[in-house]
C-alpha positions as CSV (number, residue, x, y, z in Angstrom):
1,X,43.1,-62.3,-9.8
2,X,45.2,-59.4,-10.3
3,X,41.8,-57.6,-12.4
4,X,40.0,-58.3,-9.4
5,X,42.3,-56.5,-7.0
6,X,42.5,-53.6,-9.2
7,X,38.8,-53.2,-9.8
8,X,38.3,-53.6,-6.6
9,X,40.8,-50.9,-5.8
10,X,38.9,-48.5,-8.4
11,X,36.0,-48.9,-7.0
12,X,37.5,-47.8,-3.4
13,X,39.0,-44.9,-4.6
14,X,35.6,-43.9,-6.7
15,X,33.6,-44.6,-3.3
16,X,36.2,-42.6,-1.2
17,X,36.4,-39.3,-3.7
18,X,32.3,-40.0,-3.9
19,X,32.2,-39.4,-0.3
20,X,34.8,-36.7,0.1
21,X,32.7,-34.4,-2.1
22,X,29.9,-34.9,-0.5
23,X,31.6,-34.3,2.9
24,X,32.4,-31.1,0.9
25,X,29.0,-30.0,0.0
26,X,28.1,-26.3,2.0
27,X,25.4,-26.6,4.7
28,X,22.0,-25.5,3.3
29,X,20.5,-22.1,3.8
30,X,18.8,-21.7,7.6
31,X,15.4,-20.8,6.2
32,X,14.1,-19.9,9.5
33,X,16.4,-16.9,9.4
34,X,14.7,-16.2,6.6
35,X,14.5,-12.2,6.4
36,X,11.2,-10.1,6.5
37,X,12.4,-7.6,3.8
38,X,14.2,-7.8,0.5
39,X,17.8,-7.5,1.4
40,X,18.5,-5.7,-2.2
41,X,15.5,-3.9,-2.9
42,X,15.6,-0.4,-4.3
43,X,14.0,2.2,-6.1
44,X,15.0,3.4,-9.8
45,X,15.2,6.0,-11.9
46,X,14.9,7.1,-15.3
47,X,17.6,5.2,-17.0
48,X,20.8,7.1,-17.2
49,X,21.3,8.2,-21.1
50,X,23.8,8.7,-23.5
51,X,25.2,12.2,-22.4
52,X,24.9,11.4,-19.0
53,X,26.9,7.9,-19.2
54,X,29.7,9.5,-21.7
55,X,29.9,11.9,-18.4
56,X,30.8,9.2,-16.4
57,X,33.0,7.3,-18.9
58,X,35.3,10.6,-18.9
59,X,35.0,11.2,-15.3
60,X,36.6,7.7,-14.7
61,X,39.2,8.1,-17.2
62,X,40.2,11.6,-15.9
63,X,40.5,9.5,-12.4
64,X,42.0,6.6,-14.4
65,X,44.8,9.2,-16.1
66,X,45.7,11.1,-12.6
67,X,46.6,7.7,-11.4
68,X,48.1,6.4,-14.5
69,X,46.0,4.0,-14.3
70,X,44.9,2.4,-18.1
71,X,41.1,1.3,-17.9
72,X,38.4,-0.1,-19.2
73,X,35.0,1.7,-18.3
74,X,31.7,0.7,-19.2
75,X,28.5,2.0,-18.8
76,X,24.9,0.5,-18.7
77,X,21.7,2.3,-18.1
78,X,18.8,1.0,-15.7
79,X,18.5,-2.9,-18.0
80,X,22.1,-3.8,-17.8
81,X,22.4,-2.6,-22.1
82,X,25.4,-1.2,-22.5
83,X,25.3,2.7,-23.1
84,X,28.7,4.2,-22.9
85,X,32.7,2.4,-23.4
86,X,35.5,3.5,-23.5
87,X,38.9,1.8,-24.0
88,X,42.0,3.9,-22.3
89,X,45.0,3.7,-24.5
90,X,47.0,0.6,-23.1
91,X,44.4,-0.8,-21.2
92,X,44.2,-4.8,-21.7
93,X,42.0,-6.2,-24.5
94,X,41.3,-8.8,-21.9
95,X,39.3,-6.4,-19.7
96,X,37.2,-5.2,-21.9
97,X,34.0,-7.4,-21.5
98,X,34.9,-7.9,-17.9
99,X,34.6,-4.4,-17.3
100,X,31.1,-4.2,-19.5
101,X,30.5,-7.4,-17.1
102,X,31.0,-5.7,-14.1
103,X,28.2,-2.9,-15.1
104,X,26.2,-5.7,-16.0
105,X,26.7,-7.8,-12.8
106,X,26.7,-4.3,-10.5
107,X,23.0,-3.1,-12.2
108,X,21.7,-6.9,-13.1
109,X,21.8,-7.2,-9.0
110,X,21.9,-3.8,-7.5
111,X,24.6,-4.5,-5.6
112,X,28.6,-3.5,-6.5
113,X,30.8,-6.5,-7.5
114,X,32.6,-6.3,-4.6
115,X,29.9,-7.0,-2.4
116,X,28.2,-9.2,-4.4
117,X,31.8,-11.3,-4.2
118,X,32.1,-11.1,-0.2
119,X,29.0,-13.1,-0.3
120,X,29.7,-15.2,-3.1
121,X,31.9,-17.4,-1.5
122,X,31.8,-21.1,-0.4
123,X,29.3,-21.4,2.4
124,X,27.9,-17.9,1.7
125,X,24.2,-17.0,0.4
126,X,25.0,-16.8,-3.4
127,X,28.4,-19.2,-3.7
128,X,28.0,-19.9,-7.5
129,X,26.2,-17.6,-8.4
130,X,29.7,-16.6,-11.2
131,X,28.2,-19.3,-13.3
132,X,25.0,-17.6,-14.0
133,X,23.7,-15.4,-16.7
134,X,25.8,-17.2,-19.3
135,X,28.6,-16.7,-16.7
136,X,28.2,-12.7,-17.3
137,X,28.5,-12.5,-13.6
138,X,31.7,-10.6,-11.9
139,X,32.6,-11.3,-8.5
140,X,35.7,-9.2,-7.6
141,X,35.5,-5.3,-7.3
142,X,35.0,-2.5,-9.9
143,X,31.5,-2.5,-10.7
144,X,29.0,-0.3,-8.7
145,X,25.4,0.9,-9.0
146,X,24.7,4.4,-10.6
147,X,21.9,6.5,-8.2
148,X,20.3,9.8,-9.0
149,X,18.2,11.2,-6.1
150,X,18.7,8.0,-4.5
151,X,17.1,5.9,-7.2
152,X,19.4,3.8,-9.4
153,X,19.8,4.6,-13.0
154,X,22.4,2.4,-14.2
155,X,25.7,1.0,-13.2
156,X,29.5,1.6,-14.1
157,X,32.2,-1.2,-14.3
158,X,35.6,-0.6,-14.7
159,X,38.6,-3.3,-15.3
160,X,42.5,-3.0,-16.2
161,X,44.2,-2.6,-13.2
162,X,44.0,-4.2,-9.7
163,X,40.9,-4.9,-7.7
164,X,41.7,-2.0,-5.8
165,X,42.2,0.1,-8.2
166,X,39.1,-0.7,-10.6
167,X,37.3,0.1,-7.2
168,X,38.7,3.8,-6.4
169,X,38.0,4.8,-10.2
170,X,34.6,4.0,-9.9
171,X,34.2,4.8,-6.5
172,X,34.9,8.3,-7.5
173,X,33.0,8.5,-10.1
174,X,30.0,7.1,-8.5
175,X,30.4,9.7,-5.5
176,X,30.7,12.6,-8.3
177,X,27.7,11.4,-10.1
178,X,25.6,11.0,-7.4
């Protein structure tokens, strides 16, 4: 008897979570608000090189080192590769792939990491969308697109310090390089 009562009590609580969750579960997307035009789509450029991304490495730590302000800064030309790193003397070992994630995420979307995260969250148009590309993808700010004569060419991401901070170095640098 006392089995009874407590499966029956599992079984409940299983159906009461079950429910719960689903209760949860974000509306799905209106698709009659479905947009004419690509919301992201740009033009790009010849991918930014070596010289040209070591210029923006030591742009961002000149920014980075006025601040006092130890960073990560990474670098990736028009397919998300990695082209340029650098690793500022006490910046955290722990930010070093988010910041080459960042460029990845920033260039892999066109979009900075920032506003790829205000529309990453629950309810919004790409809420999980962290857990894709091997989970490579960075939603919080410090990674922006790279454009030459308004065509992209690449993408910076830079990590160690604050949101905020990751954001005005490469903020800065983007508006130098562009």
């Amino acid at each position: 008897m006392r089995r009874q009562i407590l499966s029956s009590l599992l079984v409940g609580a299983a159906v009461l979570v079950s429910s719960e969750l689903r209760a949860q579960q974000p509306a799905p997307p209106n698709l009659d608000a479905v947009p004419e035009k690509m919301p992201f789509s740009n033009a790009y450029g010849a991918p930014i090189g070596a010289k040209r991304a070591n210029a923006v490495i030591e742009a961002a730590a000149a920014e980075a080192s006025k601040r006092g302000w130890p960073m990560n800064i990474a670098v990736v030309d028009a397919g998300a590769n990695l082209t340029a790193f650098m690793r500022m003397d006490g910046a955290w070992l722990g930010s070093i792939d988010i910041a080459i994630n960042k460029a990845f995420t920033a260039k892999a979307f066109d979009i900075s990491t920032l506003e790829l995260g205000r529309n990453s969250q629950p309810k919004d148009q790409f809420f999980g969308i962290h857990v894709s590309n091997h989970a490579r993808v960075m939603i919080f700010a410090g990674g922006i697109p790279i454009k030459m004569n308004g065509q992209i060419v690449g993408a910076v991401g830079v990590s160690g310090g604050s949101g905020e901070q990751d954001q005005a170095v490469a903020e800065a640098v983007v508006a130098a390089s562009s």
